[in-house]
C-alpha positions in Angstrom: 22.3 -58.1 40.5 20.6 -55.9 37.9 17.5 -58.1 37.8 17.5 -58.0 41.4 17.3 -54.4 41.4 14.7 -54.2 38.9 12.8 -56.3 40.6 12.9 -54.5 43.5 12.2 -51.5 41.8 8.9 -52.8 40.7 8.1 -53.9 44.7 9.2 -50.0 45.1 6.7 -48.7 42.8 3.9 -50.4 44.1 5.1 -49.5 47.6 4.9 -45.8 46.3 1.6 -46.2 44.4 -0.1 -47.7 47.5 1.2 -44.8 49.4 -0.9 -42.7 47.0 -3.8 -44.2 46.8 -4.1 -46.1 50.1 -2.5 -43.5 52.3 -3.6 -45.1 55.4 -1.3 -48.1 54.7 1.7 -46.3 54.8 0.4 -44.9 58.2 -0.3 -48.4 59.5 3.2 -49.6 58.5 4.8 -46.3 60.3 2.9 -46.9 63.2 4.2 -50.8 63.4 8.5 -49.5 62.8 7.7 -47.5 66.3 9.8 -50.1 68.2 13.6 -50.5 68.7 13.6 -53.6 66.9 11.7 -52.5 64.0 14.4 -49.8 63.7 16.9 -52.0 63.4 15.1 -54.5 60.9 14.5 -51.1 58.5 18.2 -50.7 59.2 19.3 -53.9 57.9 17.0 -53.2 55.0 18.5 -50.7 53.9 22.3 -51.3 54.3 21.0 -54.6 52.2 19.4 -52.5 49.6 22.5 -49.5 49.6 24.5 -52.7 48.9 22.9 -53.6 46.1 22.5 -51.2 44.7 26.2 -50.4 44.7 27.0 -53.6 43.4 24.4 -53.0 40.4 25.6 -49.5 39.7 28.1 -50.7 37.0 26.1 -52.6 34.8 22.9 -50.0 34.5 21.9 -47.3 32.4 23.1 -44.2 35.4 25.7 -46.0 37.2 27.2 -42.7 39.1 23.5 -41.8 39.9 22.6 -45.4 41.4 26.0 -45.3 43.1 25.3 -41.8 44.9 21.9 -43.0 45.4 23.1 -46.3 47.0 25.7 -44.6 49.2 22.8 -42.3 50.3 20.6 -45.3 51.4 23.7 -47.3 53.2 24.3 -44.2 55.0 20.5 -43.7 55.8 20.6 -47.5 57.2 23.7 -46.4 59.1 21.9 -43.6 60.4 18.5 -45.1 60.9 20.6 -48.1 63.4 22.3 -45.3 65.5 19.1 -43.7 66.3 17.6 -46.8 67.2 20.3 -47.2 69.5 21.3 -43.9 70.4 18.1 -41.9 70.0 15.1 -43.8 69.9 12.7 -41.2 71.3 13.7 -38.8 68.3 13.3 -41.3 65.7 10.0 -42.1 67.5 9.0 -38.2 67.2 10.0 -38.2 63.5 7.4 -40.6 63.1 4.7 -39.1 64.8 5.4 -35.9 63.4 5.0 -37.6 59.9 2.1 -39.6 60.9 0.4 -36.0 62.3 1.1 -34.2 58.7 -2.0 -35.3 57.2 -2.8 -37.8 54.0 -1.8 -35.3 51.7 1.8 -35.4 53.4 1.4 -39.0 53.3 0.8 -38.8 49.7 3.7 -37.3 49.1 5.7 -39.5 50.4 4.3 -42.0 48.4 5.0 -40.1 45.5 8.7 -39.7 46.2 9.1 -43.5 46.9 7.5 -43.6 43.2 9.5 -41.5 41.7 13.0 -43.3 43.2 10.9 -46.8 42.6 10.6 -46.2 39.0 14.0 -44.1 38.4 15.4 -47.3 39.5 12.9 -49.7 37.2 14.4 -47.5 34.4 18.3 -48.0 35.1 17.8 -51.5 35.7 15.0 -52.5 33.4 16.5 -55.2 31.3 17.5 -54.1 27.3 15.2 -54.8 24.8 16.6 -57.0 21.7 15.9 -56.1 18.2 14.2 -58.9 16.7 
C-alpha cells in the first residue's frame, strides 16, 4: 500500500506543478468536473484515495498525520457525492467562482496540491538501505 501511495504522491506532485506552471490546465480540467457525473467520478476518487491512505497510514514515516489527512479526503469524497446529489448548482458555483479568481488563484491551488503531493512523497517514499 505504501508504494501505492508514493506513487501517487509523485502523480500528485506533478498534478500540483502543472497547476503552477500551466495554470490554464487546471482551469480546463475544472471546467470538464461541471457535470453531475463528473461529481460523482471525483467522488469515488477520493473515497478511493481517503482509503488508502488510511490503510498506508501505519507503515509511513507520520502515520497520525496521513490518517487525519485520509479521513479529511474520505470525508471530502463524502461531501463532494452529496452535493452532486443534493446541491449541484452550488458545487457548480464553487467552481465558477474558482475558475473567475484569476491564474494567480489558480496557482495557488496548484501549490497546495504540491505541498500535500510531496508531504505525502515524503511519508511514503521508500527507506533507503545503507550499503
Amino acid at each position: 500500500m505504501k508504494t501505492i501511495v508514493f506513487i501517487l504522491a509523485l502523480a500528485i506532485t506533478a498534478f500540483g506543478i502543472t497547476g503552477i506552471c500551466v495554470p490554464s490546465v487546471l482551469a480546463a480540467i475544472a471546467q470538464h468536473i461541471n457535470t453531475p457525473g463528473a461529481f460523482y467520478v471525483a467522488a469515488v476518487i477520493r473515497v478511493c484515495v481517503g482509503l488508502l491512505l488510511i490503510s498506508a497510514a501505519s507503515a509511513s514515516r507520520a502515520p497520525k498525520t496521513l490518517r487525519v489527512l485520509g479521513v479529511f479526503i474520505l470525508v471530502a469524497g463524502i461531501a463532494t457525492a452529496l452535493l452532486g446529489l443534493l446541491a449541484f448548482d452550488c458545487g457548480r458555483a464553487m467552481i465558477d467562482w474558482w475558475l473567475q479568481s484569476g491564474s494567480g488563484f489558480i496557482r495557488l491551488t496548484g501549490l497546495l496540491v504540491l505541498a500535500i503531493g510531496g508531504f505525502l512523497a515524503w511519508t511514503c517514499a521508500p527507506v533507503r538501505r545503507a550499503a
